[in-house]
C-alpha positions as CSV (number, residue, x, y, z in Angstrom):
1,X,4.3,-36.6,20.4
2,X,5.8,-32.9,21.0
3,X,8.7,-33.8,18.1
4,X,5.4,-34.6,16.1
5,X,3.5,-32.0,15.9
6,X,6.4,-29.4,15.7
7,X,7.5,-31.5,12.5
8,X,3.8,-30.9,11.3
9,X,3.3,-27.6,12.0
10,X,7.0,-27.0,10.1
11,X,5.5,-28.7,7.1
12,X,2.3,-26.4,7.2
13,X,4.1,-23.1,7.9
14,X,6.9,-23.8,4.8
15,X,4.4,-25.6,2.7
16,X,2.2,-22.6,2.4
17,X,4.5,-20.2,0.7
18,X,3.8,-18.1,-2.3
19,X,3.9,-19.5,-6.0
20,X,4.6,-17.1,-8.9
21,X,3.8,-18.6,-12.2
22,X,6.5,-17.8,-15.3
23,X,6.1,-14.8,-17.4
24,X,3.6,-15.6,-19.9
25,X,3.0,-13.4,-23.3
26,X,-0.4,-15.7,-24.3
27,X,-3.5,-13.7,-24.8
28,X,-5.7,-16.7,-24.7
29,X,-4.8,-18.1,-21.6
30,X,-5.3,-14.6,-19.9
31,X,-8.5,-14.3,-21.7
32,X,-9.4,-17.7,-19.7
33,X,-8.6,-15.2,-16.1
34,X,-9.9,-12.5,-16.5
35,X,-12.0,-10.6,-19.2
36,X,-10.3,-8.7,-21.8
37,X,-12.4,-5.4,-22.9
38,X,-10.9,-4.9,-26.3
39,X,-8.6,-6.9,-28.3
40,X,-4.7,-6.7,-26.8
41,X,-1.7,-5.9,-29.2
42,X,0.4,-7.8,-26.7
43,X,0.0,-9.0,-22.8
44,X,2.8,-9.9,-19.9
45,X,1.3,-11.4,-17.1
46,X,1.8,-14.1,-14.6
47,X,-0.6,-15.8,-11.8
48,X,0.3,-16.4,-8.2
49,X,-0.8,-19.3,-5.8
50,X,-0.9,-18.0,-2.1
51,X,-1.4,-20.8,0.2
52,X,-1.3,-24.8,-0.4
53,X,-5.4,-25.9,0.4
54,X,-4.6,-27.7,3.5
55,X,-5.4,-25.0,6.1
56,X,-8.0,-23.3,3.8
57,X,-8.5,-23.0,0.3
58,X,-5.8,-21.2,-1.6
59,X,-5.7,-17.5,-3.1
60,X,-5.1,-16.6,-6.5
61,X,-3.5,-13.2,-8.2
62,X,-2.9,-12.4,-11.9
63,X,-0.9,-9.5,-12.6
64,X,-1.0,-8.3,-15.8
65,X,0.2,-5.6,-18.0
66,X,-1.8,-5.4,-21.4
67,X,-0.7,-3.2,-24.3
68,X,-4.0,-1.8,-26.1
69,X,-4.0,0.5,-29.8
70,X,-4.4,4.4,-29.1
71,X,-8.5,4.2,-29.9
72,X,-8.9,1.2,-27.7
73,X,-7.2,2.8,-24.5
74,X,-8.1,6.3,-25.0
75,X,-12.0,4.3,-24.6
76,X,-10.9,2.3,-21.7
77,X,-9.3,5.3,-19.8
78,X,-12.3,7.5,-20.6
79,X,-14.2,5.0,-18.4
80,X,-12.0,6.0,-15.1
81,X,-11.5,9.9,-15.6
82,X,-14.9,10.0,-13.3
83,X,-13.7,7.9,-11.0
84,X,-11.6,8.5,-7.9
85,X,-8.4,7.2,-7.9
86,X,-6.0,6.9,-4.8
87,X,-2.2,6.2,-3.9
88,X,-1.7,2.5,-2.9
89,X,1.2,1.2,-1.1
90,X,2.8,-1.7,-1.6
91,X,6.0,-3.4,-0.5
92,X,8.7,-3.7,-3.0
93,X,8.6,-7.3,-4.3
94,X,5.4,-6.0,-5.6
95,X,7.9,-4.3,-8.5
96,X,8.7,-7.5,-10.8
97,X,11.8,-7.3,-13.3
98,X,9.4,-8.1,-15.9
99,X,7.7,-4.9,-15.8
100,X,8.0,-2.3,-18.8
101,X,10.0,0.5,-18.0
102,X,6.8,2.8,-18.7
103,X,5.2,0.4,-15.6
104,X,8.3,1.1,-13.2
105,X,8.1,5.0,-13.9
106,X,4.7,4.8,-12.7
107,X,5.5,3.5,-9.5
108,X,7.2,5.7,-7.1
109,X,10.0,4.3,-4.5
110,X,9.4,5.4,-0.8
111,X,12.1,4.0,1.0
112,X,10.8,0.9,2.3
113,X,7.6,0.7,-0.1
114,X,6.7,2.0,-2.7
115,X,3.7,3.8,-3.8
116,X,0.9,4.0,-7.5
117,X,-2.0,5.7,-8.3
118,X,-4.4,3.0,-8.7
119,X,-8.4,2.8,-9.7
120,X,-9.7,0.0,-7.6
121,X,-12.0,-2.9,-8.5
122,X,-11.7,-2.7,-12.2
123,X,-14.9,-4.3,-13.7
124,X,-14.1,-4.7,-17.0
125,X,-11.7,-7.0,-16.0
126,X,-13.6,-9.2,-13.7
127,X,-14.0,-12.5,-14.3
128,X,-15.3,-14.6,-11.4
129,X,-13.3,-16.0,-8.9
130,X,-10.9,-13.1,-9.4
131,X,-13.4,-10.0,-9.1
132,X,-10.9,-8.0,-6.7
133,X,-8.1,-5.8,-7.8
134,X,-7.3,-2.6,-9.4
135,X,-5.4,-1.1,-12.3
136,X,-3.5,1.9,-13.7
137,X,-3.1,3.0,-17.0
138,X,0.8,4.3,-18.4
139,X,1.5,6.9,-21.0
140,X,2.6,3.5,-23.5
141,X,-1.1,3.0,-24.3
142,X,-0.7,-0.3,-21.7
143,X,-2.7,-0.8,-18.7
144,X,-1.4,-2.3,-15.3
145,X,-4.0,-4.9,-14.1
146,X,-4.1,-6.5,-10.6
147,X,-6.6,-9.5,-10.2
148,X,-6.7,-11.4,-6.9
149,X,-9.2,-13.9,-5.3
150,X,-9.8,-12.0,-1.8
C-alpha cells in the first residue's frame, strides 16, 4: 500500500509541471486571449499551462510582445504616464530567447534575478479569465504584455 501511494504521489508531483506553448506570430488567436486595443503590426507570444487539473484547476499565462505603429503606442503609453509604475523581479527563465532584443534591454540582470519596470494589471488587455498581469512598453513602438489566470 506504502509502494502505492508513493508511485501516486510521484505521478502528481511530475505530472504537474509547466507547459509552454510554441512561439506563435497569429494576431487572431491572441485576439481570442486577451483584448487587443488597437490593431497590431505584428505579435510574438506564447501561452503557458501551470498545473495538470487533477489537484485543482490549472493556471494559464500568455506572454506577449505586440508591435504597435508610432500613433497607436504613443496613445496607449499616454494612458500609463499617470500611473505608478514599479520594479518587478523575476527569476531568469522569465527571459525567453524569443524576446526582441529591444525586450531584453529592458530587463536588467541582477545576479540571480533579474529585474523591469512594469505597470501592473493592464486593462486594456483584459480579457476574462486572464484579468491579472502587467506590461511595459520599449523604445521599438512594442509593448511587453503579461496575462496570467491568478
Amino acid at each position: 500500500m506504502k509502494r502505492l501511494f508513493i508511485l501516486f504521489a510521484c505521478l502528481v508531483v511530475f505530472s504537474c509541471s509547466d507547459k509552454e506553448s510554441e512561439v506563435s506570430t497569429d494576431v487572431n488567436q491572441l485576439s481570442e486571449f486577451i483584448n487587443l486595443p488597437a490593431k497590431p503590426l505584428s505579435v510574438k507570444w506564447a501561452y503557458r499551462r501551470s498545473g495538470n487539473g487533477l489537484l485543482g484547476p490549472s493556471d494559464y499565462a500568455i506572454t506577449a510582445v505586440i508591435k504597435l505603429n508610432e500613433a497607436d503606442f504613443k496613445e496607449l503609453r499616454t494612458k500609463y504616464k499617470l500611473q505608478a509604475a514599479h520594479y518587478a523581479d523575476r527569476t531568469k527563465d522569465f527571459v525567453k530567447d524569443w524576446f526582441p532584443p529591444s525586450v531584453k534591454n529592458c530587463i536588467k540582470d541582477n545576479g540571480s534575478l533579474v529585474s523591469v519596470v512594469v505597470w501592473e494589471n493592464p486593462k486594456e488587455f483584459e480579457k476574462s479569465p486572464l484579468v491579472n498581469g502587467y506590461c511595459f512598453f520599449t523604445n521599438n513602438n512594442e509593448v511587453f504584455v503579461y496575462m496570467f489566470t491568478t
